[in-house]
C-alpha positions as a Markdown table, in Angstrom:
| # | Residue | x | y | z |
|---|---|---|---|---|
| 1 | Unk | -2.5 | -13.5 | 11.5 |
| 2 | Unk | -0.4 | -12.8 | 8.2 |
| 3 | Unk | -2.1 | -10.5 | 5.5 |
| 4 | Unk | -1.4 | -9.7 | 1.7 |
| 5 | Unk | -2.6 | -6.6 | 0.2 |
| 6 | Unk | -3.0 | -5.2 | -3.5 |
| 7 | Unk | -3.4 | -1.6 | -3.1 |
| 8 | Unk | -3.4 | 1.1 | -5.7 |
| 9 | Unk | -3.9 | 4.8 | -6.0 |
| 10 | Unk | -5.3 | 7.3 | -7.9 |
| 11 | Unk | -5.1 | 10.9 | -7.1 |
| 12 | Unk | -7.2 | 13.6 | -8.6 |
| 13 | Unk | -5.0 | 15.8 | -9.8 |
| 14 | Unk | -2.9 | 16.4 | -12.8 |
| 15 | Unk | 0.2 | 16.4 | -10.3 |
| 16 | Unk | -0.1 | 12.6 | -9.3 |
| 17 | Unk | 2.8 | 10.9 | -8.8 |
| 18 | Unk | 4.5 | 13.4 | -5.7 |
| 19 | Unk | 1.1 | 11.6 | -3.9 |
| 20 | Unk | 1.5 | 8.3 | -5.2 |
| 21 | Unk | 5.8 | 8.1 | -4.3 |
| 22 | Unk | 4.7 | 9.9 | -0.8 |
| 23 | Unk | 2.6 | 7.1 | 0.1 |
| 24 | Unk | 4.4 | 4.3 | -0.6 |
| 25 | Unk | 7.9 | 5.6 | 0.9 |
| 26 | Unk | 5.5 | 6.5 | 4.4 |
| 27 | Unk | 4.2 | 2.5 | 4.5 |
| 28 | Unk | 7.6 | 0.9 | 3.1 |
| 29 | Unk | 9.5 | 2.9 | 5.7 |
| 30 | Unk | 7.4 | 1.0 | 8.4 |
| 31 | Unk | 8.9 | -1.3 | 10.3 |
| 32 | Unk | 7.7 | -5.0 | 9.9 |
| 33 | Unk | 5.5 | -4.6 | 6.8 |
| 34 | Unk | 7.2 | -6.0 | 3.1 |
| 35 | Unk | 6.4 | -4.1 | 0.2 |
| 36 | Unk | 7.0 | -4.7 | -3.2 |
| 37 | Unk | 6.2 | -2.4 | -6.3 |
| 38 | Unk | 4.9 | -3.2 | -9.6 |
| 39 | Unk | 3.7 | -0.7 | -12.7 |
| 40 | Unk | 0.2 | -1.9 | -11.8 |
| 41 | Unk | 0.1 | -1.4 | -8.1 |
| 42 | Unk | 1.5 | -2.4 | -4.7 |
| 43 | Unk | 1.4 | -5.3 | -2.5 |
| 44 | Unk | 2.0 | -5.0 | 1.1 |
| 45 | Unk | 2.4 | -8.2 | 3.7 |
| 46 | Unk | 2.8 | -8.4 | 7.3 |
| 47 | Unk | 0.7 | -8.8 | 10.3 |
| 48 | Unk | -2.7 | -7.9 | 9.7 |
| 49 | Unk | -2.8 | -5.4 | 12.7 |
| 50 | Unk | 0.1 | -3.6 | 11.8 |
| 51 | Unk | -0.8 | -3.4 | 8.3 |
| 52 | Unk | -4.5 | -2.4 | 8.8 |
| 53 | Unk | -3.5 | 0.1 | 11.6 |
| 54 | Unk | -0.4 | 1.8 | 8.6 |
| 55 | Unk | -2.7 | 1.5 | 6.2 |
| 56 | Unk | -5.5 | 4.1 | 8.4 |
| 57 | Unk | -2.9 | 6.6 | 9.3 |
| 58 | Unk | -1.1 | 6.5 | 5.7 |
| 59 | Unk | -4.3 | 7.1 | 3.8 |
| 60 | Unk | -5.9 | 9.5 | 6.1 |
| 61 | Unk | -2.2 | 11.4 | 6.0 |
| 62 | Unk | -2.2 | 10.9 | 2.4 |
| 63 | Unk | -5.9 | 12.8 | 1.7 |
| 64 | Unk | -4.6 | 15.8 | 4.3 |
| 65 | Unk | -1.5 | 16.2 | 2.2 |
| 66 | Unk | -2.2 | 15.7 | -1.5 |
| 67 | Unk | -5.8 | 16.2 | -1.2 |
| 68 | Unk | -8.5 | 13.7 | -2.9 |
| 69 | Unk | -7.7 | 10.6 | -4.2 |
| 70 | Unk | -9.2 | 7.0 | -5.0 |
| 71 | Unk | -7.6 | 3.7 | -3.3 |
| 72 | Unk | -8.5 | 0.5 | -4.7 |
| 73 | Unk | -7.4 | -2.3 | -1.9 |
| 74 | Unk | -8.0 | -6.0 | -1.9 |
| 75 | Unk | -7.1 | -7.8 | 1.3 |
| 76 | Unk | -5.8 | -11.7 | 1.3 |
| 77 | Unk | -5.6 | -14.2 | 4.1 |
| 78 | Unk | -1.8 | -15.2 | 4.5 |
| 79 | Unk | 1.7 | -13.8 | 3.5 |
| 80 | Unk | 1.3 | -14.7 | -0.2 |
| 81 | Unk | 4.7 | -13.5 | -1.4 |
| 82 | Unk | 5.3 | -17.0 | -2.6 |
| 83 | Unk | 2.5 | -17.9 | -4.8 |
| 84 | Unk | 2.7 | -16.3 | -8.3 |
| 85 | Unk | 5.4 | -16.2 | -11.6 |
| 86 | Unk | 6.9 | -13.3 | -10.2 |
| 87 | Unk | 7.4 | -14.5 | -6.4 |
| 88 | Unk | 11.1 | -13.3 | -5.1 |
């Protein structure tokens, strides 16, 4: 099973974007997962189990390391890359 997923982050602290470029290089450097950037947020797509089993290692790693911070996710049924104005 394919998934799509709009995630963005929000970390409480005035440093934010060491936390915020961390986390997406960790889940873009995996293997088998597609991610493409906007200024808004991030989408990830791949197999669901891969990308809900990144996504519980990156955000737990991301907490330990840059310390609190506020994820927004919304989880989609299918590799969506192609639907939308801005599909590659």
């Amino acid at each position: 099973m394919e998934t799509s997923v709009d995630i963005s982050l929000y970390p409480l602290s005035e440093d934010y974007l060491p936390a915020i470029r961390d986390f997406i290089q960790r889940v873009n450097d995996t293997p088998g997962i597609h991610v493409r950037r906007n200024d808004l947020s991030t989408q990830l797509f791949g197999d669901y189990d891969l990308v809900m089993d990144t996504l519980k290692l990156e955000i737990r790693r991301s907490w330990e390391q840059h310390g609190k911070g506020i994820f927004v996710i919304k989880f989609l049924l299918d590799d969506l890359r192609g639907i939308g104005a801005d599909s590659e």
